[in-house]
N, CA, C and O atoms as a DFTB+ gen file, in Angstrom:
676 C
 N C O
     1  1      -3.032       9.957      49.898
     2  2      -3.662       9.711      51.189
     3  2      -5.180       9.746      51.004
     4  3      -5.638      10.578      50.221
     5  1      -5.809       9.110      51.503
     6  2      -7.697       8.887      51.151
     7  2      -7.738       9.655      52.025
     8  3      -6.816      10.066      52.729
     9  1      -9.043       9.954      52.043
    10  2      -9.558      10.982      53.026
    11  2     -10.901       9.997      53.808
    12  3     -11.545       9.138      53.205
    13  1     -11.042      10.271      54.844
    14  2     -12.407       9.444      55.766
    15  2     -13.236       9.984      55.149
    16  3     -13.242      11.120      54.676
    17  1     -14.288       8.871      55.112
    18  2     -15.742       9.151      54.743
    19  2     -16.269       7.969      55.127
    20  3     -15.840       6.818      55.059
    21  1     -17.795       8.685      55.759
    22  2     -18.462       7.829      56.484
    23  2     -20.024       7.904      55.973
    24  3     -20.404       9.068      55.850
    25  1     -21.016       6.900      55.648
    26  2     -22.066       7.283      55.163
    27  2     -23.050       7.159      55.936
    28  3     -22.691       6.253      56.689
    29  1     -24.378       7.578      56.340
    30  2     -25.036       7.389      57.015
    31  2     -26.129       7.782      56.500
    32  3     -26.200       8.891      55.969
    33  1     -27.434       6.735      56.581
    34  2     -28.641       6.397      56.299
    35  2     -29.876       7.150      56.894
    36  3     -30.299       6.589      57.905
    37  1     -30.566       8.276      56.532
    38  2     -31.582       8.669      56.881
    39  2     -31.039       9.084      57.927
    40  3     -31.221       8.509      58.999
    41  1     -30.180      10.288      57.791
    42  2     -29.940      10.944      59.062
    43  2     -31.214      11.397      59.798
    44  3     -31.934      12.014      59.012
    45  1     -31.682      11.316      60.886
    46  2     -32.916      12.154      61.742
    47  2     -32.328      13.256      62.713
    48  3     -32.198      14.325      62.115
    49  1     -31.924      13.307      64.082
    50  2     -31.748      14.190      64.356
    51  2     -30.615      15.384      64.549
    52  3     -29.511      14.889      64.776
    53  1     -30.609      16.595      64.522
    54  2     -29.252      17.103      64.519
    55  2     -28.895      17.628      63.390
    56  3     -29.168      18.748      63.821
    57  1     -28.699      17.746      62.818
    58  2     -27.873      17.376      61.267
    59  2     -27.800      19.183      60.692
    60  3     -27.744      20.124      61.483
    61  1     -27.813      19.278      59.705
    62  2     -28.214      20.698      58.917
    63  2     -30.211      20.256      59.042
    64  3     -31.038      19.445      59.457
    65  1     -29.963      21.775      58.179
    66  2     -31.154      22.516      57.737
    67  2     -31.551      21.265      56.228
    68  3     -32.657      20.791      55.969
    69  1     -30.704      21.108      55.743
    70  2     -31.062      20.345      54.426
    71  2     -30.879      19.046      54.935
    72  3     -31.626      18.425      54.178
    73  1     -30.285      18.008      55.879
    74  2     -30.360      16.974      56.082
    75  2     -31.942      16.826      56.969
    76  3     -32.791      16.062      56.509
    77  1     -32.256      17.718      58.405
    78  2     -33.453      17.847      58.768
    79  2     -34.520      17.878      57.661
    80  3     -35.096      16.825      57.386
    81  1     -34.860      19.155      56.923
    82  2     -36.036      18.958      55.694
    83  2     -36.125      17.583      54.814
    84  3     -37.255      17.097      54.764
    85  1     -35.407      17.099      54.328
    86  2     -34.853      15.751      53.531
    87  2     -35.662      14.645      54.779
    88  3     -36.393      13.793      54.274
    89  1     -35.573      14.636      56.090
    90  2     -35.511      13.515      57.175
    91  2     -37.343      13.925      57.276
    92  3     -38.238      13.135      56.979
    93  1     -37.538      15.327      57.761
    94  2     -38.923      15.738      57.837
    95  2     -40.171      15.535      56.406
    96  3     -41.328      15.119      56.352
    97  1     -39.331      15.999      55.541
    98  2     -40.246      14.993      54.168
    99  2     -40.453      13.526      53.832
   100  3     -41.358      13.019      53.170
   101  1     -39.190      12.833      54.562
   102  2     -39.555      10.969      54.517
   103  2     -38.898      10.980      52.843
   104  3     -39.390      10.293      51.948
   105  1     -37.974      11.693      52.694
   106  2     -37.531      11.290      51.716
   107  2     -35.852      10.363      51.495
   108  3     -34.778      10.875      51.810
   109  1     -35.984       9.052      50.940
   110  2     -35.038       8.338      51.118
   111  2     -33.736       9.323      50.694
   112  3     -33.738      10.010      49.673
   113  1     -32.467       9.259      51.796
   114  2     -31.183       9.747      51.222
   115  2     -30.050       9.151      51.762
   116  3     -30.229       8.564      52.829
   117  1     -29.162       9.152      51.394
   118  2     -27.838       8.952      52.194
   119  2     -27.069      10.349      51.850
   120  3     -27.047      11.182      50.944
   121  1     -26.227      10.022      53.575
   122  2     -25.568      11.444      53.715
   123  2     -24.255      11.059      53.594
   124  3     -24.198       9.972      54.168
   125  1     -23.147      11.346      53.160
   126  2     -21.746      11.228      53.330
   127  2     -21.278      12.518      53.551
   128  3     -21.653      13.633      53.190
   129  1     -20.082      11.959      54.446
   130  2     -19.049      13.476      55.155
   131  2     -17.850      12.713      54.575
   132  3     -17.869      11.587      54.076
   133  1     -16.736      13.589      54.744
   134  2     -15.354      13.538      54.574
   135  2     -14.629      14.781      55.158
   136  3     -15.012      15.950      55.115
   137  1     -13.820      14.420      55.555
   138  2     -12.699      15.779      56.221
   139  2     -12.242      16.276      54.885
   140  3     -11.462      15.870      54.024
   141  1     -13.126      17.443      55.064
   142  2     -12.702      18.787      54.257
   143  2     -11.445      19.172      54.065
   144  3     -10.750      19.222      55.080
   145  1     -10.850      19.521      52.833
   146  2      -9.140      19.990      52.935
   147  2      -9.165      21.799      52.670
   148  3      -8.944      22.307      51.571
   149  1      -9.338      22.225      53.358
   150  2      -9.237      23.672      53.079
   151  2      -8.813      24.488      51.703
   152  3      -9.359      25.389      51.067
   153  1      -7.560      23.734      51.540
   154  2      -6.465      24.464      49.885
   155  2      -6.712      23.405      48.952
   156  3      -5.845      23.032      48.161
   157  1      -7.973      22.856      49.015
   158  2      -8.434      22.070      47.661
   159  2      -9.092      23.522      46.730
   160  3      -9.674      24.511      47.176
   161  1      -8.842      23.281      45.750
   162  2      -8.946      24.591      44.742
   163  2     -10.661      24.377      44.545
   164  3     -11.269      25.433      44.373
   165  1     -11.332      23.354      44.553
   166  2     -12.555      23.267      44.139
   167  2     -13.433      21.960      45.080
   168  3     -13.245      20.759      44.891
   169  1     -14.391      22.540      46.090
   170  2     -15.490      22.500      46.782
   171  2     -15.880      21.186      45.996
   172  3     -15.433      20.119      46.417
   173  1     -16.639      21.204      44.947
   174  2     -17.705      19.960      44.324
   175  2     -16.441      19.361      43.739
   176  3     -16.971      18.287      43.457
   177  1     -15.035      19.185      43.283
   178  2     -14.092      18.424      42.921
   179  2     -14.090      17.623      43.643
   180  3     -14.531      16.502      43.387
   181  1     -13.302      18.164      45.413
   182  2     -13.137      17.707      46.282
   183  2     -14.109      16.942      47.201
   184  3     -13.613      16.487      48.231
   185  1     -15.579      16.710      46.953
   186  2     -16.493      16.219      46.939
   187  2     -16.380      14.906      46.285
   188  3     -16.377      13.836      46.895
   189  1     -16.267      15.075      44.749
   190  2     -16.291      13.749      44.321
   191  2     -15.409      13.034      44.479
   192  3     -15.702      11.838      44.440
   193  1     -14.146      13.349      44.693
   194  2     -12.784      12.806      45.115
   195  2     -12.952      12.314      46.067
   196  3     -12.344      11.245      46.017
   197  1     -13.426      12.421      46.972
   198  2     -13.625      11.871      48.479
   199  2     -14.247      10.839      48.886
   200  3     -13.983      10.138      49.863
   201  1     -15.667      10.665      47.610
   202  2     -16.684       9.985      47.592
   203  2     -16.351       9.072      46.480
   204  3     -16.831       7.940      46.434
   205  1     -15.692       9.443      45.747
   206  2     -15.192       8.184      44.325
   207  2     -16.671       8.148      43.776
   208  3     -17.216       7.050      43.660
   209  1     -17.561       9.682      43.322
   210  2     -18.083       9.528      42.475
   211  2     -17.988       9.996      41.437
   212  3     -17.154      10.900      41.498
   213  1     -18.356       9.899      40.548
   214  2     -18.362      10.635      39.153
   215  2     -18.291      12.055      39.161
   216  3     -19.350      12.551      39.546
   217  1     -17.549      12.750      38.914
   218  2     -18.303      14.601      39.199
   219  2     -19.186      15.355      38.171
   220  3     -19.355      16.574      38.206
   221  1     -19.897      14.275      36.976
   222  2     -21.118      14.336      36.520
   223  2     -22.369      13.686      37.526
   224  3     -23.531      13.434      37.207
   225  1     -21.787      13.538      38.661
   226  2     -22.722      13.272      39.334
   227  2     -23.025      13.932      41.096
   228  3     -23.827      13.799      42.022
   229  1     -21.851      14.639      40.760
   230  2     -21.613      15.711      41.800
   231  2     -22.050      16.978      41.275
   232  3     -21.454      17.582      40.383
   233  1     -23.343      17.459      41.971
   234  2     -23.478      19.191      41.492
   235  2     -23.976      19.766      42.382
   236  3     -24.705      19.345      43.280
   237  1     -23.328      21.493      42.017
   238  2     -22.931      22.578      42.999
   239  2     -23.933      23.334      42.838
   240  3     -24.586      23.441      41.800
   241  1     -24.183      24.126      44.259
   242  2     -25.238      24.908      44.168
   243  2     -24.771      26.466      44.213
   244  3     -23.949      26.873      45.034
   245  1     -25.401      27.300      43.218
   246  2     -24.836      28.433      43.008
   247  2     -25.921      29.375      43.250
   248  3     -27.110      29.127      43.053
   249  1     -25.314      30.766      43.807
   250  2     -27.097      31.719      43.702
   251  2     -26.340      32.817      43.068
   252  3     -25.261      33.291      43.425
   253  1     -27.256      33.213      41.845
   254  2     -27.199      34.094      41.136
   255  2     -28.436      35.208      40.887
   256  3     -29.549      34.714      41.070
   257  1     -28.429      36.795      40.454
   258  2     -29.373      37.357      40.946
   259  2     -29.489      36.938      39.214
   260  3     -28.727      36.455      38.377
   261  1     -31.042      37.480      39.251
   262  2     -31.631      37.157      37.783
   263  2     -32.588      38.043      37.764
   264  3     -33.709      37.678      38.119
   265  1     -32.371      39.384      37.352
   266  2     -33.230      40.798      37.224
   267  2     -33.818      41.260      38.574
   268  3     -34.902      41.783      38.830
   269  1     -32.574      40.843      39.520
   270  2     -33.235      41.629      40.823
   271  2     -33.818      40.351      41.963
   272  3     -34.269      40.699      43.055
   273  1     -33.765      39.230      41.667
   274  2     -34.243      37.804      42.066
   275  2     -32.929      37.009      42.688
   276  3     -32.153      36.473      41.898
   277  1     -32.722      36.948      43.929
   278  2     -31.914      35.482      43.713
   279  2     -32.508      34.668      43.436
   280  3     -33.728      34.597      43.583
   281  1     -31.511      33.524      42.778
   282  2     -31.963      32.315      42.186
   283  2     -31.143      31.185      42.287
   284  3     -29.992      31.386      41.900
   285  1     -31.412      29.955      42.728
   286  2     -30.796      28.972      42.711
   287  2     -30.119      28.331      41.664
   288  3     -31.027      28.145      40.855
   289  1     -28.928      27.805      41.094
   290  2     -28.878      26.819      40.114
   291  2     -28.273      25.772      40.890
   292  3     -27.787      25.942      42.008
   293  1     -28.304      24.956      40.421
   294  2     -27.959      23.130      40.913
   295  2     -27.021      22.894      39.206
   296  3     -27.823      22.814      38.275
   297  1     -25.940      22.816      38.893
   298  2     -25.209      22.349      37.982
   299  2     -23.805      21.374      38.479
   300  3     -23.007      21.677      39.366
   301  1     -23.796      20.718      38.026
   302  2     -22.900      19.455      37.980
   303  2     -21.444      20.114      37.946
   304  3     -21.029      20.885      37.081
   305  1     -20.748      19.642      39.083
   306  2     -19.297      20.335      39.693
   307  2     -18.184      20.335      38.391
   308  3     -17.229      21.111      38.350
   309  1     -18.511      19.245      37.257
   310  2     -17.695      18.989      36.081
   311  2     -18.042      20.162      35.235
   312  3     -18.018      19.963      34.020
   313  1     -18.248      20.928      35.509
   314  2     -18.633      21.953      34.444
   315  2     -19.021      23.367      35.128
   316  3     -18.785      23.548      36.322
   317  1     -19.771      24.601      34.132
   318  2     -19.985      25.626      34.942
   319  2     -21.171      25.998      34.536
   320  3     -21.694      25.232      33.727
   321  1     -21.887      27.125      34.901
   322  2     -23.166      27.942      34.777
   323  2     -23.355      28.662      33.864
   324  3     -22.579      29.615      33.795
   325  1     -24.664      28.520      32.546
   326  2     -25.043      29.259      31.692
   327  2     -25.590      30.427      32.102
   328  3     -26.532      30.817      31.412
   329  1     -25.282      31.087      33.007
   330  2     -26.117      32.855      32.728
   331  2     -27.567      33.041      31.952
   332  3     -28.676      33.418      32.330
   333  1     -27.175      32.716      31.028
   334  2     -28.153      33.393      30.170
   335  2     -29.021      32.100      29.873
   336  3     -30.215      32.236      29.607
   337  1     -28.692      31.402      29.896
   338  2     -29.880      29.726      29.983
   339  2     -30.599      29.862      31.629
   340  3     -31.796      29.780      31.902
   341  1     -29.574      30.065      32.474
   342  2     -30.329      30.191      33.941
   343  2     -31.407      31.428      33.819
   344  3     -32.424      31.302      34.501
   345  1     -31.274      32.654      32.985
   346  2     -32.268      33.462      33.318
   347  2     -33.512      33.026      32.562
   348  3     -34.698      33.117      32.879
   349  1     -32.827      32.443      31.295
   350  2     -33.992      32.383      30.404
   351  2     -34.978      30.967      31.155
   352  3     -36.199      30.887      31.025
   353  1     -34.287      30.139      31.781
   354  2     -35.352      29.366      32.709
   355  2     -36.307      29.586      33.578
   356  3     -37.275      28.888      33.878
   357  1     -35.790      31.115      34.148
   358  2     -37.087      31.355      34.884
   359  2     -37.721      32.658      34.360
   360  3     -38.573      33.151      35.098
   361  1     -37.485      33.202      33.377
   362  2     -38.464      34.110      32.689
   363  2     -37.638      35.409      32.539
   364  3     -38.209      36.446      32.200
   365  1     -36.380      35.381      32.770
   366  2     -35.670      36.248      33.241
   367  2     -34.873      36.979      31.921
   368  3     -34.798      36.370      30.854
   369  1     -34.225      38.474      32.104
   370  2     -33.322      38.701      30.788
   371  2     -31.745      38.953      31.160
   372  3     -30.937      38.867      30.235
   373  1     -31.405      39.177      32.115
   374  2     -30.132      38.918      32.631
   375  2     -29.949      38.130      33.953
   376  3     -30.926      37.957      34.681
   377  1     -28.525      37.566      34.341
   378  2     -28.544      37.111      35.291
   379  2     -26.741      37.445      35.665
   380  3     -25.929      37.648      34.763
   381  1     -26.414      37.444      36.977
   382  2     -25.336      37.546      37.377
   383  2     -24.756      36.545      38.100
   384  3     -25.392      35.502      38.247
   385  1     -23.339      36.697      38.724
   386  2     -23.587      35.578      40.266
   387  2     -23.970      36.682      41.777
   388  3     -23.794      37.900      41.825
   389  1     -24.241      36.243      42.322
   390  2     -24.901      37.042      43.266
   391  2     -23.447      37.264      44.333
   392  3     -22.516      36.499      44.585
   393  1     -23.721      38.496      44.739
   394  2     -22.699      38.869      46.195
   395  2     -22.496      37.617      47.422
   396  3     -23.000      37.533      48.542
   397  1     -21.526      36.689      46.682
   398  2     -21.330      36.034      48.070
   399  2     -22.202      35.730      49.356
   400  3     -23.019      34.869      49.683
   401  1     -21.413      37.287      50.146
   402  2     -21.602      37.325      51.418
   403  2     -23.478      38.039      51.359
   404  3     -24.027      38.297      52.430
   405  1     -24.175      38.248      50.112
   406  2     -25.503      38.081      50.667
   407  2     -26.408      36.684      49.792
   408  3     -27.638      36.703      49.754
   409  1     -25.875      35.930      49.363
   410  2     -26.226      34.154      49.367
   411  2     -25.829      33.798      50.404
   412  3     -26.605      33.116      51.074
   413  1     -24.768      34.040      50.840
   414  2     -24.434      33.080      52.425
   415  2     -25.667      33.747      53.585
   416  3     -26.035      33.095      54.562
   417  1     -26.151      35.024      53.290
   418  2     -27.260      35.269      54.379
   419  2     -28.474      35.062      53.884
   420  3     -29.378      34.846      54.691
   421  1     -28.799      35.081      52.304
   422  2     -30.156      34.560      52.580
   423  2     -30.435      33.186      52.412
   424  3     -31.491      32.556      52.355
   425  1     -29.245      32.868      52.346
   426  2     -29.335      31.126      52.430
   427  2     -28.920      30.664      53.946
   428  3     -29.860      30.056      54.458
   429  1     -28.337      30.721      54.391
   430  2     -28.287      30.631      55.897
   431  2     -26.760      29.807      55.879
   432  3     -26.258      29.381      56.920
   433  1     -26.095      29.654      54.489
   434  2     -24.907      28.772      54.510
   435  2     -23.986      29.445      54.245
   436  3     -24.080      30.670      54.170
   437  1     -22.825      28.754      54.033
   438  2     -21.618      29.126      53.837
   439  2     -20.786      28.764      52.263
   440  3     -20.607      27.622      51.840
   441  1     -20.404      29.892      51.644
   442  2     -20.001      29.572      50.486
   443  2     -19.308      28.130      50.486
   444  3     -18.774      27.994      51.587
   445  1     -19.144      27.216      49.842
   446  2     -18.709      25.480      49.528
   447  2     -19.696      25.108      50.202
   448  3     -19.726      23.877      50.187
   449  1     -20.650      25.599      50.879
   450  2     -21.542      24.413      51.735
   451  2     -23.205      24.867      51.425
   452  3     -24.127      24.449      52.125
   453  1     -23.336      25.499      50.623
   454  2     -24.523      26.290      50.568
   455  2     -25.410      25.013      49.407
   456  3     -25.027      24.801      48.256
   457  1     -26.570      24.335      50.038
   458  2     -27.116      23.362      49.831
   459  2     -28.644      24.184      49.202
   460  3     -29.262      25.121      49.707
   461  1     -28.868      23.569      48.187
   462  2     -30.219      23.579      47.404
   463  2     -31.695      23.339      48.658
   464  3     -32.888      23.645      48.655
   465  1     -31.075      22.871      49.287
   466  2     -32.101      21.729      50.577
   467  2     -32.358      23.195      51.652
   468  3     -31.619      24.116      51.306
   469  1     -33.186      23.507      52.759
   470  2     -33.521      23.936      53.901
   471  2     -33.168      25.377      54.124
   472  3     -33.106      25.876      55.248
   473  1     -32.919      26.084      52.907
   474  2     -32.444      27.461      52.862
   475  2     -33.257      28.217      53.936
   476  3     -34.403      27.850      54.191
   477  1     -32.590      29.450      54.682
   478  2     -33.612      30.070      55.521
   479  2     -34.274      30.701      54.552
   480  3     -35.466      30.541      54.817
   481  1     -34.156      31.392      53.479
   482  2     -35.327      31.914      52.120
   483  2     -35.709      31.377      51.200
   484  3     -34.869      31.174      50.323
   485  1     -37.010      30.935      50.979
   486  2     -37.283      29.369      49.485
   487  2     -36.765      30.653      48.316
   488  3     -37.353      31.735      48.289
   489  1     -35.913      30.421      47.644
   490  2     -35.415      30.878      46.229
   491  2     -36.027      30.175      45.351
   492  3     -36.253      29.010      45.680
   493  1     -36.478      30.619      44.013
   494  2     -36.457      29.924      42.718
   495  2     -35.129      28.730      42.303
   496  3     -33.922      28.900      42.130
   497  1     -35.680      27.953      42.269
   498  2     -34.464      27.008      42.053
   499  2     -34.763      26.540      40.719
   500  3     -35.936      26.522      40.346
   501  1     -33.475      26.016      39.675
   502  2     -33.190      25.326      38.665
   503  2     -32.690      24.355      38.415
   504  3     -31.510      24.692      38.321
   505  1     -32.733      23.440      38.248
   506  2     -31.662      22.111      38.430
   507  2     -31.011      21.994      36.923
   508  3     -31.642      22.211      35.889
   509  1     -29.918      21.690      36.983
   510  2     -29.440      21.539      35.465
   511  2     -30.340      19.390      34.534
   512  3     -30.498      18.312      35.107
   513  1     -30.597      19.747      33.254
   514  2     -31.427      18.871      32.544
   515  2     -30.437      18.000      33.011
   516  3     -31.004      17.051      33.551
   517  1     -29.272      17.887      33.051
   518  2     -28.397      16.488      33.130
   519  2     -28.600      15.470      34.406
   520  3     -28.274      14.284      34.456
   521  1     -29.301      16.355      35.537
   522  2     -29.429      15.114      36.589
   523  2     -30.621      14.114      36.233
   524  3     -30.806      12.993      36.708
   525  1     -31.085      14.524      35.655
   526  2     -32.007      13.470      35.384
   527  2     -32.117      12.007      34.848
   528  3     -32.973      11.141      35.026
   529  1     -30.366      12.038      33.765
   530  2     -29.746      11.419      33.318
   531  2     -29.715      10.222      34.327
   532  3     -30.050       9.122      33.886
   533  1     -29.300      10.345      35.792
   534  2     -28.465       9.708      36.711
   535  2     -29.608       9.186      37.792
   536  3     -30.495      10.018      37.984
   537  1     -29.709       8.198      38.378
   538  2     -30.440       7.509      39.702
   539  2     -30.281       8.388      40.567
   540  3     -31.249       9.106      40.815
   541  1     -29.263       8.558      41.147
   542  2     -28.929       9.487      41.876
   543  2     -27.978      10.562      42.095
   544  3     -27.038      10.433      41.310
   545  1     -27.847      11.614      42.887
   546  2     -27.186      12.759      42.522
   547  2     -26.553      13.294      43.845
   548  3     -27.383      13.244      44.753
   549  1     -25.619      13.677      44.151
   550  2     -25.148      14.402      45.348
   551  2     -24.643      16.061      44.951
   552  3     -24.018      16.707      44.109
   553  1     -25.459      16.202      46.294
   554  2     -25.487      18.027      46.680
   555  2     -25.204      18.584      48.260
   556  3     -25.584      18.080      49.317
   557  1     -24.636      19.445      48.101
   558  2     -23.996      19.674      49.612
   559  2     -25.606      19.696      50.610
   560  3     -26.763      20.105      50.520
   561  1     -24.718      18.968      51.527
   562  2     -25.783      18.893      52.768
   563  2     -25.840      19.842      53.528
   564  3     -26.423      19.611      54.587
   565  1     -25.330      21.135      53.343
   566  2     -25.540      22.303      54.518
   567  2     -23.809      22.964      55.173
   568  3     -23.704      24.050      55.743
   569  1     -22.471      21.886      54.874
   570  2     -21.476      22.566      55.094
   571  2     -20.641      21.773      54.487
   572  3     -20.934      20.597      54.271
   573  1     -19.287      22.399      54.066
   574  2     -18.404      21.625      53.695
   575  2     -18.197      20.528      54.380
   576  3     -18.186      20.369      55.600
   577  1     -17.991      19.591      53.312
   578  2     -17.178      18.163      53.837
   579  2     -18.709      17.337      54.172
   580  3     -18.765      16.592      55.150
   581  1     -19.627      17.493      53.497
   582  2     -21.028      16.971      54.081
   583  2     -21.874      16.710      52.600
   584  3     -22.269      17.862      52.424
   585  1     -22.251      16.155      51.763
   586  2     -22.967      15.827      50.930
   587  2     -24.316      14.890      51.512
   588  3     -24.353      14.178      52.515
   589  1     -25.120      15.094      50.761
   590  2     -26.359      14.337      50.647
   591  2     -26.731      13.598      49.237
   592  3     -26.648      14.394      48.301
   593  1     -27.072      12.444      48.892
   594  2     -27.087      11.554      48.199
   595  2     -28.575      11.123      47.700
   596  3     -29.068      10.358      48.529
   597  1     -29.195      11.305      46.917
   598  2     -30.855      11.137      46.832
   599  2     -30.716      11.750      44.771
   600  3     -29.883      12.256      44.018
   601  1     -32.412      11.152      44.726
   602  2     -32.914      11.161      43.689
   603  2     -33.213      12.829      43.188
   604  3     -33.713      13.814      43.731
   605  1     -32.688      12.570      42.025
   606  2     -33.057      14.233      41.232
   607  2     -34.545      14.770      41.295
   608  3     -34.908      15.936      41.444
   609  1     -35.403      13.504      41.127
   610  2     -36.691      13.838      41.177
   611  2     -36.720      14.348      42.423
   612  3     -37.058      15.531      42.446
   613  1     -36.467      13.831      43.530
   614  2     -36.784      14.283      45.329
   615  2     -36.358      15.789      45.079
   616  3     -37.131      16.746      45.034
   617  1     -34.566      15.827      44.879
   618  2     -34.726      17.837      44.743
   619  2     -35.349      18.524      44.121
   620  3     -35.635      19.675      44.452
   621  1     -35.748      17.884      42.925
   622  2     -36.454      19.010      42.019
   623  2     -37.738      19.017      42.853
   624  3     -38.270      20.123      42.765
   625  1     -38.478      18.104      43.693
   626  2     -39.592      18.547      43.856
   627  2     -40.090      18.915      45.701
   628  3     -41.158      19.263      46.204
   629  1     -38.682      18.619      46.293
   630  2     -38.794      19.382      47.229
   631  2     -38.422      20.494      47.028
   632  3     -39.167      21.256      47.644
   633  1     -37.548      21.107      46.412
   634  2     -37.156      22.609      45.617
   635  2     -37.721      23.602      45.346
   636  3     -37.565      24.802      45.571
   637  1     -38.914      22.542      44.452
   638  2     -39.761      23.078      42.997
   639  2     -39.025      23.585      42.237
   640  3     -38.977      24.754      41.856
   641  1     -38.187      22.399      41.883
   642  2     -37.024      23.131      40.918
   643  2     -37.440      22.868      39.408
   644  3     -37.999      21.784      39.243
   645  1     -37.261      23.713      38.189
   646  2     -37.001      23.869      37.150
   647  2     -36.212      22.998      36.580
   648  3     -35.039      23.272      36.836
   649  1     -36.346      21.908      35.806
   650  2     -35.026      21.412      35.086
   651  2     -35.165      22.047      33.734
   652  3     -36.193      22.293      33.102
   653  1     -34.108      22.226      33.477
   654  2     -33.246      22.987      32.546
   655  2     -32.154      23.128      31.809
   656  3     -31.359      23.310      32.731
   657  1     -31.398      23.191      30.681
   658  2     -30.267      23.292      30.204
   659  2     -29.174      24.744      30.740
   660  3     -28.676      25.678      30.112
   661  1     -29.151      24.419      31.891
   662  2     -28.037      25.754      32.427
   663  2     -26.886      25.030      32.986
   664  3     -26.599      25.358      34.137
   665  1     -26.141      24.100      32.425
   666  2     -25.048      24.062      33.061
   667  2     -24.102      23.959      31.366
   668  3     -24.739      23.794      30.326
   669  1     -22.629      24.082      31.369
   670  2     -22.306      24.216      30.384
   671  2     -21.001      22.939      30.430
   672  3     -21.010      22.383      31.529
   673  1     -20.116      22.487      29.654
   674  2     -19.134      21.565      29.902
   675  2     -17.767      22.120      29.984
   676  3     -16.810      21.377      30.203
């Protein structure tokens, strides 16, 4: 059974926190939604499945503490998170994944929907070296079943993100 998906161009008003910032910077994106399946085992899978993109071209946003720091990583849903490459990117000597339920508050989202884009706290962010590879890249737009579609360069530098070798295969 396909799942709906609908794309839409320079969302402006309404939207998330990361579709608003994205619309308020004038930065070109497309947004795609799809009806979310709850007992899909994996968030950025079920992303690319929906969208029929690559899931080297689908990546997840993770917050991990890094000596007392949350910290953003951006790594590609086909794979998982180097720890110890994510700390060593931002100057760091250990790193963990962070408590859930306090990324979902200082990010203002919800675990599967927690977007690199419009956080209520600017975190250190990292993007994994591989988006750069790609034209374009999709990252959750602010809740499940919601992606945003834009250039690696645009996140990394609305972000001020780090690119880096922290994602692993």
């Amino acid at each position: 059974m396909a799942k709906k998906q609908k794309k839409q161009q320079h969302q402006s008003s309404g939207g998330t926190p990361a579709t608003v910032a994205l619309t308020s910077a004038g930065v070109p994106h497309t947004v795609h939604s799809y009806d979310h399946d709850p007992s899909h085992p994996s968030y950025g899978e079920e992303a690319a499945e929906a969208m029929g993109v690559s899931p080297e071209r689908v990546f997840k946003t993770l917050v991990a503490d890094v000596d007392g720091t949350l910290t953003v990583a951006v790594v590609p849903v086909a794979g998982s998170l180097d720890l110890k490459a994510l700390a060593a990117a931002v100057g760091g000597k250990r790193a963990a994944m962070a408590d859930p339920t306090l990324a979902e508050r200082t990010t203002g989202y919800v675990r599967g929907g927690i977007s690199p884009l419009g956080q209520r706290k600017k975190l250190p962010t990292v993007l994994d070296e591989s988006a750069a590879a790609h034209p374009t890249i999709c990252v959750s737009a602010g809740r499940r079943g919601l992606e945003v579609e834009l250039s690696p360069e645009s996140l990394a530098a609305l972000t001020e993100a780090v690119l880096a070798p922290i994602g692993r295969a």
